[in-house]
N, C-alpha and C positions, 0 to 999 in steps of 0.2 A: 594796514598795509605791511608785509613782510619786508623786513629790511634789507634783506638781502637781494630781492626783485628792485629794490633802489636803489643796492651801490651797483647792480651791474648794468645800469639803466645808463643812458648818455644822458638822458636829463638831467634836468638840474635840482638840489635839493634846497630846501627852505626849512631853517630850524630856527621856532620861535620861542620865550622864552625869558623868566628875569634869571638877572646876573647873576651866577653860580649853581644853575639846574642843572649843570652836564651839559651844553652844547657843543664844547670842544668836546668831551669824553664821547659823545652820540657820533659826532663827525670820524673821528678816530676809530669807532667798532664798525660803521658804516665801510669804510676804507679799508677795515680786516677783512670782511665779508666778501670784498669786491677781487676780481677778477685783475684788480690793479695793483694787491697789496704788497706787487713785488716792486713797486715803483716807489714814487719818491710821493709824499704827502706834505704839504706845504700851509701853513697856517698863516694868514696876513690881517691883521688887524687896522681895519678902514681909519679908527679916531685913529690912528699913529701917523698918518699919512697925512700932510697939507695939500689941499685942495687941488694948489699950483704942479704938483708934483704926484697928482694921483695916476694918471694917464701912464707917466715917465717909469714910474713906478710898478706900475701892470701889464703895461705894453712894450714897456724898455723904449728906447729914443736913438737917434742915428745922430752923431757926431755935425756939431753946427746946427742941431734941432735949436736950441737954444742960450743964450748966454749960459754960460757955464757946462755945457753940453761938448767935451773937448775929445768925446771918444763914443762910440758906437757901446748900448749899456744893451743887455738884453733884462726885459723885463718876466714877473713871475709866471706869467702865460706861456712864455715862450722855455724857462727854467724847470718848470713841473713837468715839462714834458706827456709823456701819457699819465701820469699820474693824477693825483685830485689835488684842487686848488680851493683853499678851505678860506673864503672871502667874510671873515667874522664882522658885527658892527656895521652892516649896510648900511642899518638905518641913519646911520651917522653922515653917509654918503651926499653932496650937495644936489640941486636940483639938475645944474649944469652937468656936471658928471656923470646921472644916471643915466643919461642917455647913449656915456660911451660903452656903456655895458650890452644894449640891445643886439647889435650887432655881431657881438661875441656870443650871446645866446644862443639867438636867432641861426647862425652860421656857421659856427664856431670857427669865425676869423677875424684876425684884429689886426691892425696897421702900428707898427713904431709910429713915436710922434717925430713929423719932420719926413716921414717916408711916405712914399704911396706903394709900397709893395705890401700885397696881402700875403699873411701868413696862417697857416694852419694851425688851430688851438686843438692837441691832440689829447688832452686829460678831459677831467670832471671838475664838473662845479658844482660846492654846496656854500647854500650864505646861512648866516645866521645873523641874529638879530635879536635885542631885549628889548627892542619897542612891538608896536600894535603897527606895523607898516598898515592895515586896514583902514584903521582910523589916522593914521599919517596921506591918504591916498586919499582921504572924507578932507581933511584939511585943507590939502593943496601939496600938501611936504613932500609925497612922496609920488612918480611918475604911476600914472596905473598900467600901462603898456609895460611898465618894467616888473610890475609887481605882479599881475596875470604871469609873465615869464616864468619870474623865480619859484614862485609855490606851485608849478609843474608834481610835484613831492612835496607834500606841506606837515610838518611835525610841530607840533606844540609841546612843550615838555611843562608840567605841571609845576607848581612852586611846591617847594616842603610841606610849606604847613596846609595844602590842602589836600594833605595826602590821608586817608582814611586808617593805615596803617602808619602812623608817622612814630610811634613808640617801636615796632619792630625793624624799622628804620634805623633807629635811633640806637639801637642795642645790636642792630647787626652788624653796622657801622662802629661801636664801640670795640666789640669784637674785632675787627678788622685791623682798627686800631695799634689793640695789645697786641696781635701777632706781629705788625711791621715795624712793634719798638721793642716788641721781646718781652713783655710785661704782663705773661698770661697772669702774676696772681692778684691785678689790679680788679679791685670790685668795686662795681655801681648799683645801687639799690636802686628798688622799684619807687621809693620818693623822688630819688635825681633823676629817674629817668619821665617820671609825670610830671618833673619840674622841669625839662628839656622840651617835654612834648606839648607845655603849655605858651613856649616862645613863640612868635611870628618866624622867626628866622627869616630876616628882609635879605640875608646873604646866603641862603639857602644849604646845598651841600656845603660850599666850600667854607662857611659860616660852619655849621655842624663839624666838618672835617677839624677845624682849626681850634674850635672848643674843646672837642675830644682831647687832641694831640695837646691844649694848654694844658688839662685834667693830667694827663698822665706823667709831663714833664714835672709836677709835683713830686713825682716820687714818693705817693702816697701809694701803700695798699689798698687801703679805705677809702675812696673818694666819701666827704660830707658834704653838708649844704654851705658850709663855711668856705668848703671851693669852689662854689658855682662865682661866676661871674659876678658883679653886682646889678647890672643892669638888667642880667636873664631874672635873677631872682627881683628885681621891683617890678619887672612885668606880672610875674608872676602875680607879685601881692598887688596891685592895680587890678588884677585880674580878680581874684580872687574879692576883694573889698567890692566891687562892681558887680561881684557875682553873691555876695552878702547882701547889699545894700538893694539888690535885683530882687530876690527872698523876701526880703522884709518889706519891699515897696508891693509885692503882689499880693503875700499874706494879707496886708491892709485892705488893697483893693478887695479881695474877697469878703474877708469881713463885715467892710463896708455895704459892699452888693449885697451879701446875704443880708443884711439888718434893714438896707433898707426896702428890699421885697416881701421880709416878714411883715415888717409895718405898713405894707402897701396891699398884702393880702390876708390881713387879722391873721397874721400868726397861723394861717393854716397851712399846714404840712404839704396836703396833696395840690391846694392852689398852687401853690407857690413854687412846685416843682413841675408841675404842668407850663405855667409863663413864663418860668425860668430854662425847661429845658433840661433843670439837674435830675439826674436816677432820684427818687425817692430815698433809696437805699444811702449814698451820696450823699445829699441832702444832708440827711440826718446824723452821718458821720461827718460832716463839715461841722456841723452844727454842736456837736460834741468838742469835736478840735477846734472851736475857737470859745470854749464853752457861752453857747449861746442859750437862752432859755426862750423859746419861742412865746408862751406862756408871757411873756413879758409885753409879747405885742398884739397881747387877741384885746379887742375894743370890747367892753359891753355893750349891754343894749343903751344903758346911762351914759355912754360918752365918757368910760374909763378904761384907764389902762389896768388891766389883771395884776397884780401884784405891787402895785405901786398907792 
């Protein structure tokens, strides 16, 4: 879907998503793109907000709404004006609560708490979210009436590391780097950068962003492997010893399988690559590389083994 047919859309947007993909950054190009970017853009983050206070908080409250309520608040709905209202952390959102959201979808009108006067919501709504609101709706956690709403526009934004290019990522982003600290003659080798690209990165860009930016604050020309993190580089060798221990555990198995199908078909070549399935050709180069001597397993006619 063109992004641009979404921010000038009154729908509502849904950006899913773990922590540090760009969902604010997507929110933000979205809101360039749109027809509103001459207005006001407004970011609210649902965990920062207590439960008691989420309404009061989004809808603003009229004076004597409640104890401590000593003056007429206007809330972010009403502040953003035509602009976009970027509702990050839904999923954090209680069960109680998500219901004060339909109405403002659905309408785009919402009540002060303590008023009954309806008011006009005249911006955009995008939420975003780092859970599976999907499987929060399979649970119970999350309303499905609210959640059919919100993914009217539904974005997923992939995690780093299941990114296909994650090395040209990883080096463009370094690049990016050196120009916004002024350290063009900083260099990264192609080992740090396949020891970058072998991380999970559970904190994704902003995780990559923030390694970059330690690398450079060194004030090294040269980045080595002596600067990588410690933690990026034991994954690494976790990785790697697993990916060792991986080799050597299947070499065996093969070996294995090959010996015991010689001996199961008298050491003959074309049987045994017939039941097996291996090329002939195959076969016999396996059988070199793990120097096998097939010869070893042909039976006589006397119930012996050839060579032994």
């Amino acid at each position: 879907m063109n992004l641009k047919i979404m921010a000038n859309s009154k729908r509502p947007i849904l950006i899913e998503g773990e922590t540090g993909v760009g969902k604010t950054q997507l929110a933000k190009k979205i809101f360039s793109l749109s027809k509103l970017k001459s207005k006001k853009f407004t970011q609210v983050n649902i965990a920062s907000i207590s439960n008691e206070l989420f309404e009061s908080e989004l809808f603003g409250h009229v004076k004597g709404a409640f104890t401590g309520a000593i003056e007429d608040k206007k809330g972010f709905c009403e502040t953003v004006g035509e602009g976009i209202l970027f509702l990050d952390e839904i999923g954090e959102l209680s069960l109680e609560k998500q219901a004060s959201l339909l109405t403002l979808i659905d309408e785009s009108v919402f009540y002060k708490v303590g008023s009954t006067e309806e008011l006009k919501f005249r911006g955009k709504l995008i939420f975003a979210t780092n859970k599976n609101l999907a499987k929060m709706v399979e649970s119970g956690k999350f309303r499905e009436d609210l959640y059919f709403r919100l993914r009217f526009f539904h974005i997923t934004l992939p995690a780093l590391r299941d990114h296909k290019e994650i090395k040209q990522i990883i080096w463009d982003e370094f690049q990016n780097s050196k120009v916004s600290h002024i350290r063009y003659d900083v260099v990264l080798s192609s080992e740090i950068v396949e020891c970058l690209a072998q991380y999970p990165w559970p904190g994704n860009y902003r995780e990559l962003a923030n390694t970059l930016e330690y690398l450079l604050e060194l004030n090294k020309q040269k980045i080595t492997m002596d600067d990588i993190p410690s933690w990026i580089k034991e994954i690494r060798h976790k990785s790697n010893q697993f990916s060792s221990n991986y080799q050597k555990a299947y070499m065996q198995f093969e070996k294995d399988f090959l010996i015991t199908h010689l001996k199961k078909y008298n050491g003959k070549i074309n049987l045994t690559s017939f039941k097996t399935g291996i090329n002939k050709v195959t076969l016999i180069s396996k059988l070199k590389k793990y120097d096998i001597n097939r010869k070893h397993y042909i039976i006589s006619e006397y119930g012996q083994v050839n060579g032994f």
